[in-house]
N, C-alpha and C positions, 0 to 999 in steps of 0.2 A: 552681364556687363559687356562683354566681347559681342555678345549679338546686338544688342542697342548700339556701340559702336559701328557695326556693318549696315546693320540698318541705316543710321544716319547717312556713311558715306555712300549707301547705293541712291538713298533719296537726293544727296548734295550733288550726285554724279549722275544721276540716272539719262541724262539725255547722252553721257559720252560713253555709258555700259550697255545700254541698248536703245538705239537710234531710232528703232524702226518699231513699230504699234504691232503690227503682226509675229516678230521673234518676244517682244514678250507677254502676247498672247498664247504662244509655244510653251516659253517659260513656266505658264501658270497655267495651262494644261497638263504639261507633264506634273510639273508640282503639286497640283492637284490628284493626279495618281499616283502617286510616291506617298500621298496621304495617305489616301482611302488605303494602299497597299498596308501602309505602315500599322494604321489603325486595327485593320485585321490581322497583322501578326500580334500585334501587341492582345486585341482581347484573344487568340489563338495563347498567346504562354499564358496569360491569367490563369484560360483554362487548366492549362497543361500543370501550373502552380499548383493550383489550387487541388487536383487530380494526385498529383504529389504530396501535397500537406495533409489531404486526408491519407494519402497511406502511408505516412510516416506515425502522420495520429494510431491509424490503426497500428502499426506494429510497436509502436511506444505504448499502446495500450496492453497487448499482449505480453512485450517483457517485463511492464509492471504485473501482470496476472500473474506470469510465471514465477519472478520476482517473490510477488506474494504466498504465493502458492509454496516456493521454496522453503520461503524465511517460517511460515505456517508448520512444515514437515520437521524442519530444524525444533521451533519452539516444542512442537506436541512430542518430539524426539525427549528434548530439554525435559518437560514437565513428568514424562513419562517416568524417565531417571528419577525425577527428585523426589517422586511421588514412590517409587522403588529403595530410593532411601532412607525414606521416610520408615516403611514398612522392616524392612532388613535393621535400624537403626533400634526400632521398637523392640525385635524379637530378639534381637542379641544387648538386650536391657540400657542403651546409649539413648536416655530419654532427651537428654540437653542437643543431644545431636538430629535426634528426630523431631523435636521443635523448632531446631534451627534451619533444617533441613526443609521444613513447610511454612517456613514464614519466607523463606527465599525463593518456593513454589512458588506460592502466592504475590510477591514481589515482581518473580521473571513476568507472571500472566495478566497482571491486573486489569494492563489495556488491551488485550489483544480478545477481538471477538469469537475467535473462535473456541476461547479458554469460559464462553457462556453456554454450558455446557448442562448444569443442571437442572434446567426447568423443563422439566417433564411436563404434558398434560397434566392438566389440574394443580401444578404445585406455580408459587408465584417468587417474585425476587426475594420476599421476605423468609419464606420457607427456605431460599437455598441459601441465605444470608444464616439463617438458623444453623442450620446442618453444617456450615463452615464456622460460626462460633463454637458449636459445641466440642466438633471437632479439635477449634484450635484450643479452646478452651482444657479439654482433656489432655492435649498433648504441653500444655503448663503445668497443668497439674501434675502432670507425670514427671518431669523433672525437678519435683521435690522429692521422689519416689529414692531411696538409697536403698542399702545395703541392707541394714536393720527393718526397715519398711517397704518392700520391695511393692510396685506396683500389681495391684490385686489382679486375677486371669481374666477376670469380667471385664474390667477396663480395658487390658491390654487387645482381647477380643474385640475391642471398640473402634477401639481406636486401627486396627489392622483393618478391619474389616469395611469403615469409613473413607479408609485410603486406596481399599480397592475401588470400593462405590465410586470415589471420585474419579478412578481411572481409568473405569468401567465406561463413565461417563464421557471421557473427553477421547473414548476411542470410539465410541458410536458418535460422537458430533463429527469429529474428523472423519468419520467415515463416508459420513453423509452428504457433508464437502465436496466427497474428491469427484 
């Protein structure tokens, strides 16, 4: 608004702002290099921006890696636990707690990629979907398990010895990670 304004009055005034055909021929030579000056500082920051915005990319990419990388050590820490609770909960006959215990495992990991830890060569989703049903399956069944009826050695072997396998597993995934 303010420049259409000047404009107009340089145009309404122009014979009494510069008189004379040669000073603003001056005018709009210099003008004209104030341009061309201006023009090349300005694509000069683009650059200098844009040299900037990727390395803020890059290090914003990096604190998420680490980030992830972190929250990864924190979780495999987490599962490592529950999956130790699991096992300790079984051999000290707390079946209710070592169900609950891995249904909270399986809870913390469900989304987290690096908690895909069983598929071995040759074995496929379905096979490690098995091996965690049966698993979970056993450890229900076990807290029907009382006093009177104490869960049998075989099972309890099973069931231990599946909660190693699992943490067997997701210490060589993480391993492989780092």
């Amino acid at each position: 608004m303010i420049s259409a304004l000047l404009l107009a009055l340089a145009w309404w005034k122009a014979d009494v702002i510069i008189p004379d055909q040669t000073a603003l021929n001056m005018v709009s030579y210099y003008g004209s290099i104030v341009t061309v000056l201006s023009f090349a500082v300005a694509l000069i920051e683009i650059f200098r921006i844009s040299i900037a915005a990727k390395n803020i990319n890059e290090i914003i990419s990096n604190e998420r890696d680490r980030i992830f990388r972190d929250e990864n050590i924190s979780l495999f820490s987490n599962a490592s636990a529950c999956l130790a609770n699991v096992a300790e909960s079984i051999q000290g006959d707390r079946y209710e707690k070592a169900y609950h215990e891995f249904k909270s495992f399986k809870l913390s990991v469900a989304n987290v990629r690096l908690f895909d830890y069983s598929l071995r060569p040759g074995e496929t989703n379905n096979t490690k979907y098995k091996l965690e049903s049966k698993l979970e399956e056993a450890l229900l069944r076990s807290t029907s398990a009382s006093f009177t009826t104490p869960l049998d050695h075989k099972t309890k072997l099973y069931i231990i010895g599946s909660v190693f396998n699992y943490r067997d597993r997701i210490v060589a995934r993480n391993e492989s990670r780092r």
